[in-house]
Structure formats: C-alpha cells, structure tokens
N, C-alpha and C positions, 0 to 999 in steps of 0.2 A: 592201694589207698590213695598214691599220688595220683592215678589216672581219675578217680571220684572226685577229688578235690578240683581238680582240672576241668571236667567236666560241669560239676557245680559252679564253679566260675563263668566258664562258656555259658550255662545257661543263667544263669544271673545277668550275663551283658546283653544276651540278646533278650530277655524282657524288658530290661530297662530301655534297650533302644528302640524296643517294640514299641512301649510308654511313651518315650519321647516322638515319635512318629506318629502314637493317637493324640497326643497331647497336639503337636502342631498342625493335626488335621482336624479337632475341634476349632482352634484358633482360626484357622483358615474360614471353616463353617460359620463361623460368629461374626467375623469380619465380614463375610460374603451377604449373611442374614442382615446385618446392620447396614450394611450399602444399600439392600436393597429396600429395608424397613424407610432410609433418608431418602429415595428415590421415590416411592409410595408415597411418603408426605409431600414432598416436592410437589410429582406430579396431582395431586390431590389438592392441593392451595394453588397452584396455576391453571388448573384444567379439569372441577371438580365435574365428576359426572351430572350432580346432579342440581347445577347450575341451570336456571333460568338464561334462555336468548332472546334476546330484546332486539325488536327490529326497528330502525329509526329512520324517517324521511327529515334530513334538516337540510330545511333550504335549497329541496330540488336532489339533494344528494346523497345515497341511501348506505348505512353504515350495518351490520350486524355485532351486537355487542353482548356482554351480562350485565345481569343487572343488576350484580356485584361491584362490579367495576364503574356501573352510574353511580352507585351510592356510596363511593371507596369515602367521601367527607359529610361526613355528620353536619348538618346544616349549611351546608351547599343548599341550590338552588333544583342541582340534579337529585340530588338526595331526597327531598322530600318531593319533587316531580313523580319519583320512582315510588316513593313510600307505599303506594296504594290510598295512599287520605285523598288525590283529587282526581277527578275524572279529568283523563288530558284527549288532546284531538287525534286523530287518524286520517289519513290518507283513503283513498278506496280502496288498497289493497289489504287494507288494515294495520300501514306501519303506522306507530307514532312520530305525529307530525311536530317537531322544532321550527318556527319562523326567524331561521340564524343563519349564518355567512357556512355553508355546505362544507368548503373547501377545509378552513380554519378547525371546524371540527374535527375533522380526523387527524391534526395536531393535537385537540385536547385529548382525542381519544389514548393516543399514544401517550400522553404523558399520563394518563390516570394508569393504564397498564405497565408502562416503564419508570414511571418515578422523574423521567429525562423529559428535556423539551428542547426540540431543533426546529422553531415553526419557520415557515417558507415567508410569514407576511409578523415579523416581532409586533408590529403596530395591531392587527386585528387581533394578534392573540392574546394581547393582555387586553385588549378591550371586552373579547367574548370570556375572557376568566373571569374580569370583573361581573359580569352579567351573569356568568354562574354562582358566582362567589365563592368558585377556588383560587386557594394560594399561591400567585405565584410562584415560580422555583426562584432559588434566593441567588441564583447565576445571573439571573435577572432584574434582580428589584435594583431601585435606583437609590442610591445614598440617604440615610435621611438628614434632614438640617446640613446639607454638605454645602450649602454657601455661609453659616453663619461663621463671624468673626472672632465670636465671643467661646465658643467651645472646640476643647482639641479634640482628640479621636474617642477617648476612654466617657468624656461627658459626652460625645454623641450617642456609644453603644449604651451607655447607662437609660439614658432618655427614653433610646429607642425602645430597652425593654420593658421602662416602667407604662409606654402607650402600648404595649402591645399587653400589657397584664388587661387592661381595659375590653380586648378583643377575644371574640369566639374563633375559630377556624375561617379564616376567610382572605381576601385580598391583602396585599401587603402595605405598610402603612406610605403615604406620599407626602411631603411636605411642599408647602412653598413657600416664598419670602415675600409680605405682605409688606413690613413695613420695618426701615433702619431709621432709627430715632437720628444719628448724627445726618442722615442723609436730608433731613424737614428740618431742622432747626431744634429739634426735640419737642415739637410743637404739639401740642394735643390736638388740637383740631385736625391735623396732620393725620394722627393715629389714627381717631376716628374715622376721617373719608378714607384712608385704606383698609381698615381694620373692619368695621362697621357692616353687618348682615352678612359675614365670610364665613359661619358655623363653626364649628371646632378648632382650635386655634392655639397655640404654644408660646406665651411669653416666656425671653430670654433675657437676664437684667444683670449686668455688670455694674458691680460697682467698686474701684479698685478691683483687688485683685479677688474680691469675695463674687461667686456669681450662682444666681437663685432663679425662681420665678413659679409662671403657675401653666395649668391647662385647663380649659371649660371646653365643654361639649356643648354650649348656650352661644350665641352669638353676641359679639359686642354691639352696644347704640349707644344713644345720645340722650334716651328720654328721659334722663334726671332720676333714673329710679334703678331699685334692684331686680335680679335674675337669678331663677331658680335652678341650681343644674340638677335636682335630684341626687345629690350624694355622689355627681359624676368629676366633679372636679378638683382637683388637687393642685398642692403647691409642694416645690422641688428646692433643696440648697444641695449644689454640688461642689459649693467650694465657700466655708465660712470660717470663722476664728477657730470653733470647739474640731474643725477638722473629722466631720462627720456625715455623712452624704444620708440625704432621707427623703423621704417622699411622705406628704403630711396631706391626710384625706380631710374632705369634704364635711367632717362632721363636729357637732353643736360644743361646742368648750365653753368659754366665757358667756356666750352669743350664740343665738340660733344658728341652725345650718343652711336655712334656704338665704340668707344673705348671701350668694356665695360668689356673684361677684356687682359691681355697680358702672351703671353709662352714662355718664355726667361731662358734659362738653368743653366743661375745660378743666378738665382730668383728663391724665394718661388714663389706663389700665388700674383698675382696684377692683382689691381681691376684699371679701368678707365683708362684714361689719365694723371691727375695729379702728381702721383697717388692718386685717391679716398683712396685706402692704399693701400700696397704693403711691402710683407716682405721677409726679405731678408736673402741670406744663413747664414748657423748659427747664427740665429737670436737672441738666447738664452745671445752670447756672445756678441754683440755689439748693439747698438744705431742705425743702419744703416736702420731700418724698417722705414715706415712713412705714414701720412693721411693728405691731404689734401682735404675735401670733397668738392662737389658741382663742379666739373669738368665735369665727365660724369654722376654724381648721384646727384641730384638735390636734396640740404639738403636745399633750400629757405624756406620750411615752419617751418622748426624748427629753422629759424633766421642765419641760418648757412651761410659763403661766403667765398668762394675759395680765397686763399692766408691769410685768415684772421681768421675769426672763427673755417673756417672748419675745420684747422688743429691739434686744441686741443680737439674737441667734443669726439672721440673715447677714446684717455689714457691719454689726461691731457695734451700733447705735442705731435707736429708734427713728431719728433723722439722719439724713445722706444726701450726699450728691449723685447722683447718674453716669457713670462712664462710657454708658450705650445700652440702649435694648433693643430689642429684636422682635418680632410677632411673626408667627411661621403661620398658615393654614394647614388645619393636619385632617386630610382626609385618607 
C-alpha cells in the first residue's frame, strides 16, 4: 500500500512538472509570436510593400522617395503636389521635375522620414520648409516676441499658442519688432510710419502692472477709416484686476464685427468700434487712451457688457495712461 501511495505521488509531480514545462513553453511561443506580430507591423509602417516610389529631379538632383513620405503633412505644398489633383512637370526620363536648391532637399527628405533635422546650409532649409510649408522642427524655431519688454516667459508661451490656434499645419510663427512706443515719444504718427502696410501684426499694451492688447491679420493705415478682418482678429488681457487671462474674438456684441480695427493718423492703434480700446497720441502723457469692450469683440462670456463692465476689465478704468506698447509683425 505504501509503495502505491509513493508511486501516486511520483506520478502526480512529474505531471505537474510536465504542466509547468508546457505551460512555459506556451509562454515562450506567445512571447516569440508577439515579437514577431510588433516586427511585422514595424516593418509594414516603415517599408510597406506596397507603397508607391516616386522619382524626383529637384534642381538638377535626383532623389527616389514614397509618396507617403511627400504627403506625411496634410496641406503642405508637397502634399497636394503628390495628391493626384494637379498635373506637375517631368524631366525626359520621366522624373518629376522640382525647380528648388537639389542639395537642401535631401535634408528635407530626411527629416520627413526621421522626424530629425541636421541640415548642412540652416539658412536654405528653413527657407525651402517655408516654400513647402512644413513645420519647422521646434530645435529650430526662433523665440517668439523674445525681444519684448513688457512680457515674461509664461505671457510669451500663452501668446504664442493663442497665434498658433489661428494656424493649419505649416511653418512656425516669426515675430518682429516694429515699433517701442517709449522709443518715438509714444507718438502716433511714429506708430503708423512703422507700423503702417506690415500685415499681421500683435499689439502689446502695458499699463501699470495690468497688460492686454489685440492681433489683426488686416494691415494698419492712416485712411481715417475702418478694416475688416473677417472674424480674424482678436484681443488678449493677460494680466488685469479680476486676474483672469482670456482671449476675446472678433465677434458682433454691442456693435458690429467688421469694425474691427481703425487707421486714423493721430491715433495709436484702435481696436472695434467702441472702442474695444484704442490709444491715443502720446499716450504715456495723458488719460486720453480707453476700453470699452464687447462692441465688436464679444467679452459676453467673461460676464463682460459694453458701456458697463467692459470698460474696466483691461486697467481698472475706461480711461488710462500708457506705460509702453509694443507692435510685433507676426508672420
């Protein structure tokens, strides 16, 4: 009886070890199927068989590519080249012909396929991105508003992302500095000859320690009359009494919206019809500036109403003095 019992034992451990030996030789099989299931995909997104090659003569210089990889951004300039919507040129041997810098493209080539950019000439390549209208890599973009006076680090990036809500997939935003009101006298006439037919443009407005302003995609002038930005332009407080940061569109409150901004030559910069604000020559020296919002910029969601609240939400009071502005071009 003990030698049964012994032996049912015995065999009882060596099934179980048997079990545990199929058991980790499944595992091993699953593990081994799933490496190679992650390999197959891998290789299948990097190297699909049955990708399209695209043969290209740019500029004397002949590349072989997909034309996956032309169209990796949705309204790029490569992108709808490749779409099939336009008949483009060839070469005699039948490459498609590019009239661009040969060299510099097999920089962009590499960064469409690697995500990375190491180009031999920095100057041609963001000049042929912009011509494509890909984005540059962000190793590369240059500061924005990094010479202004009036904003620290947090109101730059803020800025930065409320102009890039405005944009599709493309080049990255540049600023320049057009015009420092303390640097003219605050003088309007000032504003305008710098300011005046430079397109897109970012006023920056301190006053005390409150500071706001606005953007048009319109160009500023002097013709005594209003501009229309089609619902493109907006006004910014990122630092005011109620301690609340907002960006306030382009649209009809009090007052129509196509007021949305005015070129009057001796005036600063004014926004709207009311005016949403507007400041005034040497602004530095008098009370003459003013905000009343919600006229053409429709401050309703932050509680705001034309003749009444609006007028304090920016510096505290409808009238103020200037502590400096700024005008950036934002291309």
């Amino acid at each position: 009886m003990d030698d049964v019992l012994k032996y049912s034992k015995l065999l009882q451990s060596s099934v179980e070890s048997f079990r545990k030996e199929m058991e980790a030789e499944r595992n091993s099989i699953e593990e081994d199927k799933k490496k190679l299931q992650d390999e197959k995909q891998l290789m299948d997104s990097r190297f699909p068989i049955d990708q399209e090659v695209i043969e290209l003569n740019v500029g004397g210089v002949h590349y072989d590519t997909s034309k996956k990889t032309l169209m990796k951004y949705e309204g790029s300039l490569l992108h709808s080249m490749f779409s099939g919507s336009y008949p483009l040129p060839k070469d005699k041997q039948g490459r498609y012909f590019i009239d661009q810098h040969g060299a510099t493209f097999g920089d962009i080539l590499f960064y469409l396929q690697n995500g990375d950019a190491q180009p031999k000439d920095e100057f041609k390549f963001r000049t042929q991105m912009k011509f494509f209208g890909l984005p540059i890599p962000k190793a590369m973009m240059a500061p924005v508003l990094n010479d202004s006076l009036i904003l620290g680090d947090d109101d730059r990036k803020q800025l930065e992302e409320w102009l890039l809500e405005d944009r599709a997939t493309g080049p990255e935003i540049e600023s320049k500095l057009l015009f420092r009101a303390s640097q003219h006298d605050f003088r309007a006439s000032a504003f305008h000859s710098h300011c005046d037919g430079k397109g897109p443009t970012l006023v920056i407005v301190k006053v005390g320690e409150w500071v706001f302003g606005g953007f048009t995609p319109v160009s500023w002038h002097s013709n005594n009359s209003y501009s229309d930005a089609q619902g493109k332009s907006w006004l910014f407080s990122l630092k005011n009494p109620s301690a609340i940061r907002a960006k306030i569109p382009n649209v009809a409150g009090n007052g129509p919206a196509n007021l949305s901004i005015a070129g009057y030559g001796i005036h600063g910069p004014l926004f709207g019809g009311g005016h949403d604000f507007g400041l005034s020559d040497q602004c530095n020296a008098n009370n003459d500036s003013c905000s009343n919002l919600s006229h053409s910029y429709n401050a309703a969601k932050l509680g705001l109403t034309y003749g009444s609240t609006g007028k304090t939400f920016f510096a505290g009071s409808d009238k103020f003095k200037v502590t400096e502005y700024e005008v950036y071009s934002i291309q």
